[in-house]
C-alpha positions in Angstrom: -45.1 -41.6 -11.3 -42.6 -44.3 -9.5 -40.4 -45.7 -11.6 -40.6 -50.2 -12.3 -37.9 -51.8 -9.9 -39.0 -55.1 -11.3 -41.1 -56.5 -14.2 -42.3 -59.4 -15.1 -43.4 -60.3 -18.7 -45.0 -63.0 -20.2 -43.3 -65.9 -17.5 -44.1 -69.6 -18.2 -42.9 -72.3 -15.8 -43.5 -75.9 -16.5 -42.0 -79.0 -14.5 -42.3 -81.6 -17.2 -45.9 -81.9 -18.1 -46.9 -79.3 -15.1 -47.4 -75.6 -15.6 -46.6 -73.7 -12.7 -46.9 -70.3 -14.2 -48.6 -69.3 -17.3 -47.8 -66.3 -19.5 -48.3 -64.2 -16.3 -47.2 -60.6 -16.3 -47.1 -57.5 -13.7 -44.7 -55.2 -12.2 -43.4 -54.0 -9.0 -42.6 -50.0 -8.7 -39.8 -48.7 -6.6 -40.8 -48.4 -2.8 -44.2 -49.7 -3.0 -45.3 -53.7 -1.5 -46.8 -55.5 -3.6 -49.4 -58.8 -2.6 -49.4 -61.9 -4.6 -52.2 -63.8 -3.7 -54.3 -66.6 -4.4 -55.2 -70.1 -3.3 -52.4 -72.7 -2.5 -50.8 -74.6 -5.6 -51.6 -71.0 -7.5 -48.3 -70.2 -8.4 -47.6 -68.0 -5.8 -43.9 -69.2 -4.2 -43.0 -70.5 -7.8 -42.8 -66.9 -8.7 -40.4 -65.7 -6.1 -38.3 -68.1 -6.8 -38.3 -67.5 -10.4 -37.6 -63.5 -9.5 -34.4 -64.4 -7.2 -33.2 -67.0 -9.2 -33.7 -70.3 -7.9 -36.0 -71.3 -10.6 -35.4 -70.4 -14.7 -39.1 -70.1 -16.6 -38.6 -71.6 -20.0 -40.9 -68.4 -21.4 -40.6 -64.6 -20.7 -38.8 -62.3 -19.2 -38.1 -60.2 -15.7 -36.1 -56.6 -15.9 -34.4 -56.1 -12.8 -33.2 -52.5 -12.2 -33.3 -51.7 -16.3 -32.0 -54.8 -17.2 -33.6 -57.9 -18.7 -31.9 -61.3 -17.5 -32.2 -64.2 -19.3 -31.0 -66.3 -16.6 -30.2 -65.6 -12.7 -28.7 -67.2 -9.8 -29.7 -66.7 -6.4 -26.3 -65.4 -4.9 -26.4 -62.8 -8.3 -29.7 -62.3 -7.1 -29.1 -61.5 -3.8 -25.8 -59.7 -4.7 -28.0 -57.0 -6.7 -30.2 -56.7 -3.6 -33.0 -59.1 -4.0 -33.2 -60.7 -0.1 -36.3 -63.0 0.8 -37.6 -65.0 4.1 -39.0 -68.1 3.0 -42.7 -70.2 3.8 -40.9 -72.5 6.1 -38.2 -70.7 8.4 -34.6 -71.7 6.9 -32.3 -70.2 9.6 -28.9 -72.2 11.3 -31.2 -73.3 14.9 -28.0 -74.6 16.8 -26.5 -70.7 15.8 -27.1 -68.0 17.9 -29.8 -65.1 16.6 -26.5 -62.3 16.3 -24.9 -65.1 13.9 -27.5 -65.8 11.7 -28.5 -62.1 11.5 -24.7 -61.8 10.5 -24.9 -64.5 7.4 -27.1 -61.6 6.0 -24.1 -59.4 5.8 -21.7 -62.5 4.3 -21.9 -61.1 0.2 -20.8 -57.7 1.6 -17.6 -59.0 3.4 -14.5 -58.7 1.1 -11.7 -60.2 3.2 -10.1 -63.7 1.7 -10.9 -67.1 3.1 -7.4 -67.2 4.8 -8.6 -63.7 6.8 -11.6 -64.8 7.9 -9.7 -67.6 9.2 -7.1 -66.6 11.1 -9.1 -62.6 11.8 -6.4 -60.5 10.8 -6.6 -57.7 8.0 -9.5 -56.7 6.6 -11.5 -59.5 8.8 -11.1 -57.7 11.7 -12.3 -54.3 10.7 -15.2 -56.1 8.8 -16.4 -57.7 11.7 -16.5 -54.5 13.5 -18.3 -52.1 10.4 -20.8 -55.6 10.0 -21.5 -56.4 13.7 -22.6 -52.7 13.8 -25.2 -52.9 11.0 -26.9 -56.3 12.4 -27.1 -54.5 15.6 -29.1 -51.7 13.8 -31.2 -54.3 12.7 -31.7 -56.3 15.8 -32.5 -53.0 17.6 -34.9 -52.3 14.7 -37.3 -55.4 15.3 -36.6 -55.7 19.0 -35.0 -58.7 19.0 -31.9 -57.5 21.2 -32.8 -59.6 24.3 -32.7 -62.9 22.5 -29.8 -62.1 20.4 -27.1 -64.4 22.1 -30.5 -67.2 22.3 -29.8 -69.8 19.7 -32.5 -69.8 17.5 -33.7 -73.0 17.9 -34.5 -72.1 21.1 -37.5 -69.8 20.3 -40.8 -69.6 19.6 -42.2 -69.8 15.9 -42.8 -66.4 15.5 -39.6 -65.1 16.7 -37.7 -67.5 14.9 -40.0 -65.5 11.7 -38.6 -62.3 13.0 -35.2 -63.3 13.1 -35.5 -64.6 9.3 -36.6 -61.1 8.4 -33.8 -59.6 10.5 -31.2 -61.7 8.1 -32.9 -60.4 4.8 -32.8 -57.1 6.2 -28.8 -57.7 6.9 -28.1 -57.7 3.3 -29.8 -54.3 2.9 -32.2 -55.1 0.1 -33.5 -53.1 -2.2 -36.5 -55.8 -3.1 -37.4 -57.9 -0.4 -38.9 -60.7 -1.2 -41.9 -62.2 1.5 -43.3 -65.7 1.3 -46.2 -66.2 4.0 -44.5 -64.0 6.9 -47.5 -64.5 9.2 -47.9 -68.1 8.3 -48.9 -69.9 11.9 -48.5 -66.7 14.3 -51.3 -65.5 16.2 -53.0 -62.2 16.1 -50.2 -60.5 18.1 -47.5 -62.0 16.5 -49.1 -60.6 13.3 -50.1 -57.2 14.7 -46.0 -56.9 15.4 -45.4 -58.4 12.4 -47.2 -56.0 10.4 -45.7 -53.3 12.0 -42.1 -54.3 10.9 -43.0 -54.7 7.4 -44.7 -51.4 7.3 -42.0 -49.7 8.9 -39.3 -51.5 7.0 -41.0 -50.1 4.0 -41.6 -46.4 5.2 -38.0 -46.0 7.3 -35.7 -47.8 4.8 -37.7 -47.3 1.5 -37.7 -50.9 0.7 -39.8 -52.5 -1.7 -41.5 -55.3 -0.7 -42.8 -58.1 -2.7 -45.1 -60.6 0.1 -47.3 -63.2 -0.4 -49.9 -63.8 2.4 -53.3 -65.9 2.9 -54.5 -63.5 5.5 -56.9 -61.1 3.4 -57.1 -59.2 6.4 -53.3 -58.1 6.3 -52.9 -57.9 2.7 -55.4 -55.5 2.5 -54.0 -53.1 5.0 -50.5 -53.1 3.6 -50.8 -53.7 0.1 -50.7 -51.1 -2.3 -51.1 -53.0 -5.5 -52.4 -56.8 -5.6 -51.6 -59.1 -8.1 -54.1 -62.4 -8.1 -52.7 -65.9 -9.4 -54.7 -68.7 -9.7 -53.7 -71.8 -11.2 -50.6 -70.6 -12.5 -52.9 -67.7 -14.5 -53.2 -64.4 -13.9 -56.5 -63.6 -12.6 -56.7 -59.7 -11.4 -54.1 -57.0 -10.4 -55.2 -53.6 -9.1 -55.4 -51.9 -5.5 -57.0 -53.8 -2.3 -60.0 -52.3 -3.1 -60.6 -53.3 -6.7 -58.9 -56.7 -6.3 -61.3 -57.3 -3.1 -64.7 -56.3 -5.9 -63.6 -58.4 -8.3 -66.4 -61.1 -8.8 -63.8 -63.5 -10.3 -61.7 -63.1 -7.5 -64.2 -63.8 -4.8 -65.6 -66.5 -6.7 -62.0 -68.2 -7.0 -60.7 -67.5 -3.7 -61.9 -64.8 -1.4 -65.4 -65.9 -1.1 -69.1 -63.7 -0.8 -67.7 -63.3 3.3 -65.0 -60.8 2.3 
């Protein structure tokens, strides 16, 4: 049996008047990726956010690693190895793609302000143990011939690569996907596929990833967890999510 990395209990969001989230539950288990689906406005990205921090659910709970947090901030978040790319790409576009693959490695550097600086001390042997990982990385997703390319420079669904190369900097444990595929076409989402799949296998990481294609969620899920409305609606594998008359009738649909 795999062991939880991450579970969530009981979680209630509101904004004002709005619920977001309502007394929704599930877990993620070590090395496995886990779909959250559903239609837009279901929930879906609220919930990220609520696991690395950026939003506080007034209700329930979320054990991290064995321990229950009450509250969490994104950098503690991310400093406990929670990463995530995000639904609209937030990368530095006048930076090159090396540098922002390096702001990935930035919570691992130890050096002082006044190092960094003036690169002397620690800073300089930092840069040359951190340059080496990102190059791992950028060889990883095949990204090298565009690494000195400023970012803004490139085509949606590289720019979505080089997002995924920056999470992958920090060398999460969870990694966190919000609509990776969102506006590629089928190649870009054939490669993209293939990343995440081999992210998973070659560097064991668990992998949390919303999607709206049913197509890919299905052949890289292994557990799907189904919000709608802020509700939980179904959780299981791809194959008894995809039966579930509730589901189909809320969002999949009699064509899938």
């Amino acid at each position: 049996m795999a062991e939880n990395l991450l579970t969530v209990e009981n979680i209630t969001l509101r904004f004002g008047g709005v619920k977001a989230l309502t007394d929704v539950s599930f877990d993620i288990l070590k090395g496995e990726i886990r779909a959250i689906i559903g239609p837009n406005g279901a929930g879906k990205s609220s919930m990220l956010n609520c696991i690395n921090g950026f939003y506080h659910p007034q209700e329930g709970r979320i054990t991290y690693k064995g321990q229950t947090r009450k509250q969490m901030r994104p950098y503690e978040a991310a400093s406990q190895g929670i990463a995530r790319t995000f639904q609209n790409i937030a990368l530095f576009r006048g930076m090159s793609v090396l540098d922002n693959v390096m702001t990935g490695r930035v919570l691992k550097m130890k050096s002082s302000l006044l190092e960094q600086a003036f690169y002397f001390g620690r800073a300089r042997s930092e840069e040359i143990s951190h340059r080496s990982k990102v190059e791992e990385v950028i060889d990883f997703l095949e990204i090298n011939a565009i690494r000195k390319t400023p970012v803004g420079r490139l085509p949606y669904g590289l720019q979505k690569r080089v997002e995924l190369a920056r999470a992958l900097a920090a060398e999460p444990e969870l990694l966190l996907l919000d609509e990776p595929m969102a506006g590629m076409n089928v190649e870009e989402k054939e490669d993209m596929s293939r990343f995440i799949l081999n992210v998973n296998a070659e560097f064991g990481t668990t992998i949390a990833l919303i999607e709206h294609d049913m197509g890919v969620v299905m052949d890289l899920s292994d557990r799907v967890v189904v919000l709608n409305y802020g509700e939980k609606l179904a959780d299981g594998t791809p194959d008894v999510v995809r039966s579930n008359q509730a589901v189909i009738d809320a969002y999949l649909g009699a064509s899938h």
